[in-house]
Backbone as CSV, one residue per row, in Angstrom:
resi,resn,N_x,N_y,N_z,CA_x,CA_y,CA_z,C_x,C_y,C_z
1,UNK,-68.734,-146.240,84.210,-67.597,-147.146,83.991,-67.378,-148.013,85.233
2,UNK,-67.273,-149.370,84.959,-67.046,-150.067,85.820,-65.602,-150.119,86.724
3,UNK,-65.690,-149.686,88.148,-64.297,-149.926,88.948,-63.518,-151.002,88.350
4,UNK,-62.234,-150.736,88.294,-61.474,-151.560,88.363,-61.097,-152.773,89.755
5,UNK,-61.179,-154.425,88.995,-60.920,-155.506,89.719,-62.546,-155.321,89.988
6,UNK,-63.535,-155.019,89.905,-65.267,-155.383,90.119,-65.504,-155.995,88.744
7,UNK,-66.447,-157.264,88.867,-66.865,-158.046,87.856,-67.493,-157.509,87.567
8,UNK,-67.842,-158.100,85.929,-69.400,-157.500,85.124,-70.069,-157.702,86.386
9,UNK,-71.329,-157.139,86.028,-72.552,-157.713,86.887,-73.828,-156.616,86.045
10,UNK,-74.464,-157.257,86.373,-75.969,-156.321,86.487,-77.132,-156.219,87.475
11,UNK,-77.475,-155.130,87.319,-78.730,-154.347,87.995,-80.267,-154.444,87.343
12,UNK,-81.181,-155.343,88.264,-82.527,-155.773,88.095,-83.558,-154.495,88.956
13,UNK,-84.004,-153.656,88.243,-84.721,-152.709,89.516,-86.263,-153.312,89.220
14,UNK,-86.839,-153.066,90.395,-88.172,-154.150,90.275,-88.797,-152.563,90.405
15,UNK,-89.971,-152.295,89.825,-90.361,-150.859,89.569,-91.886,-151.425,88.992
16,UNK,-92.398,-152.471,89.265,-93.992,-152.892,88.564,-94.859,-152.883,89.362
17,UNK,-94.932,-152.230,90.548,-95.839,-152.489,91.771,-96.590,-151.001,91.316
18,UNK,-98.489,-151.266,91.873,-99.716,-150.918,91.634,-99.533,-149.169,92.557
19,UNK,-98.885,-149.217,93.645,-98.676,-148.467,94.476,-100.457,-148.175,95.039
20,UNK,-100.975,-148.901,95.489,-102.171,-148.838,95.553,-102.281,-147.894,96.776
21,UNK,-102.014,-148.006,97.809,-101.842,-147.487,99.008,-101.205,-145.793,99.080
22,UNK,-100.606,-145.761,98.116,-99.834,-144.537,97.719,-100.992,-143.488,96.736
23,UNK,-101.959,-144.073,96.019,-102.761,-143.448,95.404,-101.998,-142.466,94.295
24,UNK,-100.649,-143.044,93.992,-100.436,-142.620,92.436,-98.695,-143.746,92.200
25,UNK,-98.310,-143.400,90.963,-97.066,-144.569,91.052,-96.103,-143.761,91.455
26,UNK,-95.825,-145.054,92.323,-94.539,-144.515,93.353,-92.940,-144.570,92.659
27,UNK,-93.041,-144.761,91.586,-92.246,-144.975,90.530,-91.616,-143.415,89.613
28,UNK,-92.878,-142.837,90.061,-92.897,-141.226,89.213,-92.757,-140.422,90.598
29,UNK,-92.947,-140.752,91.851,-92.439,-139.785,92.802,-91.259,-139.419,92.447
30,UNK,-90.935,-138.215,93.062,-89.608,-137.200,92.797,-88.590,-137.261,94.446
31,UNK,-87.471,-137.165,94.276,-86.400,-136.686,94.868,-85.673,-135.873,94.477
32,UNK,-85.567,-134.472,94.535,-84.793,-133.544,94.537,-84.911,-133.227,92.995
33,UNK,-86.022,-133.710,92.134,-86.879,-133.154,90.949,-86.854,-134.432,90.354
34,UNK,-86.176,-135.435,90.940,-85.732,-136.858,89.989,-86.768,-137.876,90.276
35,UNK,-87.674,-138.395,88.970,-88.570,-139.763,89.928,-87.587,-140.689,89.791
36,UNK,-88.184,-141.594,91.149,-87.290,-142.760,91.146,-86.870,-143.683,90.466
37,UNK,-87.852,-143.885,90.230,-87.010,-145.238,88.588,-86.195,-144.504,87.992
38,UNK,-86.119,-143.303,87.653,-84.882,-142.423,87.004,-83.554,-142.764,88.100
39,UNK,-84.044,-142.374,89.202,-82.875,-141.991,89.916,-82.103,-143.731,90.053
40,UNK,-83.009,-144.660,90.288,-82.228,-146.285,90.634,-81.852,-146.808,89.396
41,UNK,-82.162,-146.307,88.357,-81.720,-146.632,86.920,-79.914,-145.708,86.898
42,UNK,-79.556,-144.797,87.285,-78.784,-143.482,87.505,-78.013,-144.835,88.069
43,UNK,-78.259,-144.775,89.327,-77.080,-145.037,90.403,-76.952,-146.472,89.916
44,UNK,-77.645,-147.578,89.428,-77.051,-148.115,88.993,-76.061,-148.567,88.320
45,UNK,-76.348,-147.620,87.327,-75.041,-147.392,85.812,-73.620,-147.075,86.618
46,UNK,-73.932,-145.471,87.428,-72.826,-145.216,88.384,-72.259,-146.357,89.301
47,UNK,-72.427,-147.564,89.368,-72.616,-148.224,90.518,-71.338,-149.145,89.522
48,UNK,-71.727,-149.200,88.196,-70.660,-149.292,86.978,-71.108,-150.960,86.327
49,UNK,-72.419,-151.038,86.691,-72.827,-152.328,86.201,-72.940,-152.200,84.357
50,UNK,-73.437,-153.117,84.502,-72.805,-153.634,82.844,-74.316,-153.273,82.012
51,UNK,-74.936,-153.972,82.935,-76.472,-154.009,82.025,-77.601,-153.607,83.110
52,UNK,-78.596,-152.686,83.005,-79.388,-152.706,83.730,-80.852,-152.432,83.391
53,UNK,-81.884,-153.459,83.932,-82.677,-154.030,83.477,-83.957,-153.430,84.491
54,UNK,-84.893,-152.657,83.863,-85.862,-152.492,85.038,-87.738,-153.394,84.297
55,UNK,-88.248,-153.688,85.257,-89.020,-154.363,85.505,-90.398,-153.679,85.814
56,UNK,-91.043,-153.302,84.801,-92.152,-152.637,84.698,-93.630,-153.375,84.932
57,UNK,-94.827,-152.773,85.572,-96.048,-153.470,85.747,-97.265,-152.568,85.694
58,UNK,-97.638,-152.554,86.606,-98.410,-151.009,87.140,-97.894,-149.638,86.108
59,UNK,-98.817,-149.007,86.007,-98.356,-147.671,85.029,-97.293,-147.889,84.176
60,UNK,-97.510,-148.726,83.296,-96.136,-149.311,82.176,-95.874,-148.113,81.655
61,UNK,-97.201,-147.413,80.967,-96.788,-146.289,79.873,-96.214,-145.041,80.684
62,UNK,-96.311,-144.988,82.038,-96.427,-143.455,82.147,-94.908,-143.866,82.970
63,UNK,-93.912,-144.861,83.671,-92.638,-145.163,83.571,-92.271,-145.587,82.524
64,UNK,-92.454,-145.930,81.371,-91.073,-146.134,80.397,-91.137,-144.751,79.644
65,UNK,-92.381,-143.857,80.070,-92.167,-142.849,79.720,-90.884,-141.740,80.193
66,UNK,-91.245,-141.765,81.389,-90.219,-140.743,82.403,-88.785,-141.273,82.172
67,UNK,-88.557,-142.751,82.023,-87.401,-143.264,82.031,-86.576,-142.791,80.316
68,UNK,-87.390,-142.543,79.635,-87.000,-141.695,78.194,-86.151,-142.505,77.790
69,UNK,-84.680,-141.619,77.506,-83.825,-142.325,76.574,-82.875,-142.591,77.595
70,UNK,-83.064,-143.095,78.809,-82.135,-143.874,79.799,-81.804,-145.343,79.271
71,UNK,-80.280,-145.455,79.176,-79.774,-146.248,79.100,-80.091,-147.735,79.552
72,UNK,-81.159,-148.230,79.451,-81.950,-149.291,80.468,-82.452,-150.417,79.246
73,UNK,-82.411,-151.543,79.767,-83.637,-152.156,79.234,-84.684,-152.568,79.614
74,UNK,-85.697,-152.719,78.725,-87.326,-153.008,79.588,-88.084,-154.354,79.784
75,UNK,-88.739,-154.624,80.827,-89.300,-155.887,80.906,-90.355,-155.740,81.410
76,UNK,-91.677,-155.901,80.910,-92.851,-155.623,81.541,-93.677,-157.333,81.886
77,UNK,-93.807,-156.882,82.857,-94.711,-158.039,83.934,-95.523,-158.074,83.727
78,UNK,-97.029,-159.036,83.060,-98.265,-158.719,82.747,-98.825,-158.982,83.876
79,UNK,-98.072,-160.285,85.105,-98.552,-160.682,85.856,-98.647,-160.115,87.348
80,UNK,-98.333,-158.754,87.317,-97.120,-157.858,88.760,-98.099,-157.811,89.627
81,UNK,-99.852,-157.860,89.640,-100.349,-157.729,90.718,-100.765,-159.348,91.051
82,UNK,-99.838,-160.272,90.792,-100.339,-161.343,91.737,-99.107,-161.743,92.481
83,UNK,-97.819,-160.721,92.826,-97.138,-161.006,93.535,-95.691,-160.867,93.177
84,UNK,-95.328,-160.093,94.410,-93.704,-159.968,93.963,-92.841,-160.902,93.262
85,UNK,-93.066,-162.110,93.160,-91.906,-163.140,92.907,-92.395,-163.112,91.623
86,UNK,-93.283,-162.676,90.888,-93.259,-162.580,89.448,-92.716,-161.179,88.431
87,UNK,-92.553,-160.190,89.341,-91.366,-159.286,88.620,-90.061,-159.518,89.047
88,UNK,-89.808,-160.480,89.745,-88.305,-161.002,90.122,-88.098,-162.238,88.681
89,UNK,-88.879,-163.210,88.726,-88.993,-163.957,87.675,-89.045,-163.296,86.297
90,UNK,-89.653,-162.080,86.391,-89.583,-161.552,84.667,-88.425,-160.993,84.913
91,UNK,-87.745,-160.311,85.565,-86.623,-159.807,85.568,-85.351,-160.564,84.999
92,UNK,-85.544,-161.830,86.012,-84.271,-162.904,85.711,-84.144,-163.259,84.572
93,UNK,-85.590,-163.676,83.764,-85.850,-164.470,83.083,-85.378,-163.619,81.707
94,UNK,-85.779,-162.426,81.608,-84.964,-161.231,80.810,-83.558,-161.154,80.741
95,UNK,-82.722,-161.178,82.065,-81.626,-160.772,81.904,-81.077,-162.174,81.368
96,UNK,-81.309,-163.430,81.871,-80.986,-164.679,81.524,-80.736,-164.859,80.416
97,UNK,-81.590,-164.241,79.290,-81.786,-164.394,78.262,-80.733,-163.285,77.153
98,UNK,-80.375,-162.074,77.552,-79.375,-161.459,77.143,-78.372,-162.722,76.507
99,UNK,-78.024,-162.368,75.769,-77.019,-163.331,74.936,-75.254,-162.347,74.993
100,UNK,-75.212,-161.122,75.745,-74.170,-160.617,75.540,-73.821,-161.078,77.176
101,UNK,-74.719,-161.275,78.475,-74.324,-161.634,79.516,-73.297,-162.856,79.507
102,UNK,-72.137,-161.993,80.111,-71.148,-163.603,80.850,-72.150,-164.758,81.716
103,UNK,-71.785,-165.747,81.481,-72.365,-166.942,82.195,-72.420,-166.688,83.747
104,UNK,-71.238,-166.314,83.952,-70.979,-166.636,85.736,-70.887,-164.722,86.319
105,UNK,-72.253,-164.179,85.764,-72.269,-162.462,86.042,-73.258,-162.719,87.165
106,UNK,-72.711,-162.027,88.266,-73.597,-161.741,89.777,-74.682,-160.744,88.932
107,UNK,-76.118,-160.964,89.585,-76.778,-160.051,89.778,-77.668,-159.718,91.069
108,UNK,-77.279,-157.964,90.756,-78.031,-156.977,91.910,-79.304,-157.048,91.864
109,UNK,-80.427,-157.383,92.842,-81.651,-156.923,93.142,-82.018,-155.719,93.618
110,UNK,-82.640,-154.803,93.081,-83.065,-153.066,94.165,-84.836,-153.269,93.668
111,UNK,-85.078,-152.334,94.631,-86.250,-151.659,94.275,-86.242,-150.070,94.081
112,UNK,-87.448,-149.711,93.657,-87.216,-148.490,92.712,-87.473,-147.262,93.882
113,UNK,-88.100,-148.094,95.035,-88.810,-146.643,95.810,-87.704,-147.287,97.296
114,UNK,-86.394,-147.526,97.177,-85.590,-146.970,98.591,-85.060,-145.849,98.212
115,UNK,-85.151,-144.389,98.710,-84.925,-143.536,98.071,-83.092,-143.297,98.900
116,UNK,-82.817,-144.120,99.469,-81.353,-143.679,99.973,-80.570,-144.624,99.535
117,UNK,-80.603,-145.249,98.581,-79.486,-146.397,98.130,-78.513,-145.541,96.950
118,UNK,-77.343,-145.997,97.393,-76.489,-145.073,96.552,-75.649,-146.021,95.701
119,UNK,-74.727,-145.686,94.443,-74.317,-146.230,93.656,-73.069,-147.712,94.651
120,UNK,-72.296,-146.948,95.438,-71.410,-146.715,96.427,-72.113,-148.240,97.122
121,UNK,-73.448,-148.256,97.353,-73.802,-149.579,98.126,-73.942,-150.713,97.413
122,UNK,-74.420,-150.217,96.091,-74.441,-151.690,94.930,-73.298,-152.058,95.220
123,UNK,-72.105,-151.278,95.044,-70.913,-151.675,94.416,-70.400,-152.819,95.822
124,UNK,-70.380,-152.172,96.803,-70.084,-152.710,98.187,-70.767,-154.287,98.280
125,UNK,-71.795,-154.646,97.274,-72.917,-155.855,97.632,-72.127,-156.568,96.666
126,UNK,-71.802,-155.883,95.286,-70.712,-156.976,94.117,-69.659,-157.053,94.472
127,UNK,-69.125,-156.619,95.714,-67.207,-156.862,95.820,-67.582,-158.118,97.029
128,UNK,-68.872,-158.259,97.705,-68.927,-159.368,98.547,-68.681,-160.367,97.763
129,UNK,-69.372,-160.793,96.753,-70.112,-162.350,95.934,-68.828,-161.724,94.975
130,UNK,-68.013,-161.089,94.627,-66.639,-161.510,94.207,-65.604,-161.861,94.585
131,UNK,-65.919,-161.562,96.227,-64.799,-162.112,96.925,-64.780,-163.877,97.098
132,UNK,-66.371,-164.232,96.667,-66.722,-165.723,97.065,-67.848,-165.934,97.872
133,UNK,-68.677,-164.895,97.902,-69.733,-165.418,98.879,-70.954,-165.535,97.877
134,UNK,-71.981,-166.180,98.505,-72.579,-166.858,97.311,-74.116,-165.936,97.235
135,UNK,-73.845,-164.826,98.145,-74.820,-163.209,98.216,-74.267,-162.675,99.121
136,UNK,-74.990,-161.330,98.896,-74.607,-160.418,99.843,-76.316,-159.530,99.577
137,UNK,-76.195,-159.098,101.290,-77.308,-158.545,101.498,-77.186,-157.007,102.301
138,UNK,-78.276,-156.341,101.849,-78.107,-155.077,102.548,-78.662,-155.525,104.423
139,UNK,-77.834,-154.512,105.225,-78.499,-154.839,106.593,-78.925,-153.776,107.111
140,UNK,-80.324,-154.199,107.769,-80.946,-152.612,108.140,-81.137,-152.585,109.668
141,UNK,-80.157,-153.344,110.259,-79.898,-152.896,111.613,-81.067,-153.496,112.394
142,UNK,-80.423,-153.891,114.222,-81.428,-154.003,115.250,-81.967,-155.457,114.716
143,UNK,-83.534,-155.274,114.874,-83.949,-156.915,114.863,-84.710,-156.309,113.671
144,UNK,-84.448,-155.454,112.799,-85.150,-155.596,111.279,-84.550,-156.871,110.140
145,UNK,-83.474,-156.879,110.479,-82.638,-158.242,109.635,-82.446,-157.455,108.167
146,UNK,-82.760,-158.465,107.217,-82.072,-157.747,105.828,-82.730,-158.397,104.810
147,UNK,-81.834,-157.455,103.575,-82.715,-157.508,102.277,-82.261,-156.938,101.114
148,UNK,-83.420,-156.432,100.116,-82.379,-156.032,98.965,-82.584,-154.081,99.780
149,UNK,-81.299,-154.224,99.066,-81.037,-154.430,97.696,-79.931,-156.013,98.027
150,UNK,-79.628,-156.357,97.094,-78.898,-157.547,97.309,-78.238,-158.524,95.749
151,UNK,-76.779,-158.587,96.379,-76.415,-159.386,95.214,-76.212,-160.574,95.411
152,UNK,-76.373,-161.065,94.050,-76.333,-162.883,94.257,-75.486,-163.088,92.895
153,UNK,-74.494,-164.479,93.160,-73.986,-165.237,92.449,-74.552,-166.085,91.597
154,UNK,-73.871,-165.920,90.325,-74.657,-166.540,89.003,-75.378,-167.604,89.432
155,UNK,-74.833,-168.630,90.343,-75.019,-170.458,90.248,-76.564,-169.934,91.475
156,UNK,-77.006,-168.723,91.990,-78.001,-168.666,93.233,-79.450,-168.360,91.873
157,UNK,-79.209,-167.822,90.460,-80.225,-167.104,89.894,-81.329,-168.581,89.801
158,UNK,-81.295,-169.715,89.809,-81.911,-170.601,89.475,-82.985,-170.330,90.528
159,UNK,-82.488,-170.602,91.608,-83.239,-170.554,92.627,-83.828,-169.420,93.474
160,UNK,-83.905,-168.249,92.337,-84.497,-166.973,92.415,-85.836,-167.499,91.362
161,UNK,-85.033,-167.971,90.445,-86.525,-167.874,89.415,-87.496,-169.112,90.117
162,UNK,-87.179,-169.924,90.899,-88.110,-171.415,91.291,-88.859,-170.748,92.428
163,UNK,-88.702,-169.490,93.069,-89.917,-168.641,93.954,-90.593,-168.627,93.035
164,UNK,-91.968,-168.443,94.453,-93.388,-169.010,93.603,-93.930,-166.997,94.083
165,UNK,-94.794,-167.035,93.539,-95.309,-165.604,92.949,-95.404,-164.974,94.242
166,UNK,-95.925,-164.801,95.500,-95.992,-164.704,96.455,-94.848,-164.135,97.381
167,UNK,-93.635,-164.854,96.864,-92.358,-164.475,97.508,-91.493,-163.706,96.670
168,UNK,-90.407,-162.768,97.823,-89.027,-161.977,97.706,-88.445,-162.728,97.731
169,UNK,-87.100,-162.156,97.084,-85.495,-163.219,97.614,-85.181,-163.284,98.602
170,UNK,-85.710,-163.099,99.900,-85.567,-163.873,101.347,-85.617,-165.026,101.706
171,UNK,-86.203,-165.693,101.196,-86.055,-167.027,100.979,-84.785,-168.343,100.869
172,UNK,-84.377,-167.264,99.558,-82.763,-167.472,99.038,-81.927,-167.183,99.867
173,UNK,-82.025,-165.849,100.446,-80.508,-165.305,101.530,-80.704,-166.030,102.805
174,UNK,-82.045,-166.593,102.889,-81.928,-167.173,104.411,-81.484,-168.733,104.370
175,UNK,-81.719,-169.196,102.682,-81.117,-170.577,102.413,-79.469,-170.236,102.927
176,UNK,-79.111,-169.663,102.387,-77.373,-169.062,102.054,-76.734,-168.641,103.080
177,UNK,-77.870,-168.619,104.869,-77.370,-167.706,105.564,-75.898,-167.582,106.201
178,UNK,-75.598,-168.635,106.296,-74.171,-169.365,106.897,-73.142,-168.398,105.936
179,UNK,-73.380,-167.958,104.910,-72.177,-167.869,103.776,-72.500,-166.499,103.373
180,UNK,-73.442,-165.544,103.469,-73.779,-164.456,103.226,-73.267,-163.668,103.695
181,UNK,-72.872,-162.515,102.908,-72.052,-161.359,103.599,-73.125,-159.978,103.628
182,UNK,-72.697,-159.446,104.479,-74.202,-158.549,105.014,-73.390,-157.039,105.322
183,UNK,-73.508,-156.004,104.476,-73.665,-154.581,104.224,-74.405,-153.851,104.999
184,UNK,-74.157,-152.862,105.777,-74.485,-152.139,107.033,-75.932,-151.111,105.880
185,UNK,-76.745,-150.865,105.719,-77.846,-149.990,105.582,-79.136,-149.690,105.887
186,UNK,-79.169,-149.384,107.168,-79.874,-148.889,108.226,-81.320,-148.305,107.358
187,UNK,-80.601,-147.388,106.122,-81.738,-146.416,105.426,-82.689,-147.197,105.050
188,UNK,-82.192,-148.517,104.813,-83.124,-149.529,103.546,-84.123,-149.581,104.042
189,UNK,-84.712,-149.319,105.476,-86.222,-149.834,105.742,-86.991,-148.905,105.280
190,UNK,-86.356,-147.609,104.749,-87.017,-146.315,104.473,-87.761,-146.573,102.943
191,UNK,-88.816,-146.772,103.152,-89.490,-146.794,101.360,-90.984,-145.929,101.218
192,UNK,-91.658,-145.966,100.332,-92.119,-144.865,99.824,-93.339,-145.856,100.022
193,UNK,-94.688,-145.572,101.044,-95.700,-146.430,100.786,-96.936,-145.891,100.709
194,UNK,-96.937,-144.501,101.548,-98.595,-143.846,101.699,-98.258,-142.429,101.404
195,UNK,-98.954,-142.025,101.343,-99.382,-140.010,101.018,-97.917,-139.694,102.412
196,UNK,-98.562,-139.502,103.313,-97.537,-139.031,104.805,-96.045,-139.276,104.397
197,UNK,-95.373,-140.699,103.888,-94.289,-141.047,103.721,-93.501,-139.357,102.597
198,UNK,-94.156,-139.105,101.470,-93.780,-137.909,100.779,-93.560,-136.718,101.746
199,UNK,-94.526,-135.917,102.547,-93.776,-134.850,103.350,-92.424,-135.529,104.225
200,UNK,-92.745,-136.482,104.896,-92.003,-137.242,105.794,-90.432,-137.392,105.261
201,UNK,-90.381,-137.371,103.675,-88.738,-138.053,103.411,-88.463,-136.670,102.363
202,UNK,-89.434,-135.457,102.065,-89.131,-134.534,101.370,-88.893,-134.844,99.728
203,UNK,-90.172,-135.929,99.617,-90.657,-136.527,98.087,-91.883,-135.351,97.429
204,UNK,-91.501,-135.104,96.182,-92.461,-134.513,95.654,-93.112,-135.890,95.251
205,UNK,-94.817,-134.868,94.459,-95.564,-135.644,93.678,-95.123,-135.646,91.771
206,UNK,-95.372,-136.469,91.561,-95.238,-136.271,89.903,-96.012,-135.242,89.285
């Protein structure tokens, strides 16, 4: 259920990457018995968004499997190994298309493998861009700078979908930088990339 005085909004989890480097999908890794696309699909809903939309590529069948009868809808990327900015584009281009979405609904960007993002931080990224800022970005401290997870204002989605395949929404928040409101999360640099990273953050295997 959505907090009270927080706008609709929705949650885009980008979850289509090959995990090549990881040598299985990093999508079906576990936290505390939960794989992740389960768990960022979870905290989303908790997070009290309206609609949430995950973005499938790599191992389509064996995540929309795990994801079962989770409350989600699906968007699969045919194009996900020629570059991030094309499961951002299928994403948008999906939710855009919802016909029950309000016109002027912020949407959240996450990915599926930060395994410390909590419902609690979405929510903190939609009370920025409702207060009037035209995004809000997670900050991961020192001279790492920032990123998603990250929300953006309806009138910014255009210029999410006009990235060319190659690029993240960094692009966008660094257009916006003057006006961006920026969320303290140190954890965010923490993501799931090789074999070592699993003992290292106390990830099972699928």
């Amino acid at each position: 259920m959505r907090p009270p005085g927080l706008p609709p909004f929705s949650v885009v989890v980008l979850a289509a990457g090959g995990s090549s480097r990881l040598g299985m999908p990093k999508q079906l890794v576990r936290l505390d018995g939960e794989p992740l696309v389960c768990r960022a699909a979870r905290l989303a809903h908790e997070s009290g968004a309206r609609s949430v939309l995950i973005v499938t590529g790599g191992s389509r069948e064996t995540v929309e499997e795990a994801l079962g009868g989770a409350s989600v809808r699906l968007a699969f990327n045919a194009g996900w190994a020629e570059g991030p900015g094309t499961s951002l584009r299928t994403g948008l281009e999906a939710l855009l298309a919802d016909p029950s979405r309000p016109r002027d609904e912020p949407a959240v960007l996450m990915l599926c493998d930060q395994p410390f993002v909590t419902a609690e931080h979405l929510r903190a990224l939609v009370e920025h861009v409702a207060r009037g800022h035209p995004a809000a970005a997670s900050e991961y401290g020192g001279e790492s700078g920032f990123g998603v997870p990250a929300a953006f204002a309806a009138e910014l989605l255009p210029e999410l979908l006009a990235l060319n395949a190659q690029q993240g929404a960094k692009p966008v928040l660094m257009r916006h930088r003057e006006r961006l409101a920026l969320v303290p999360f140190p954890a965010g640099l923490v993501d799931v990339d090789t074999p070592a990273d699993l003992e290292r953050l106390g990830l099972s295997r699928p």
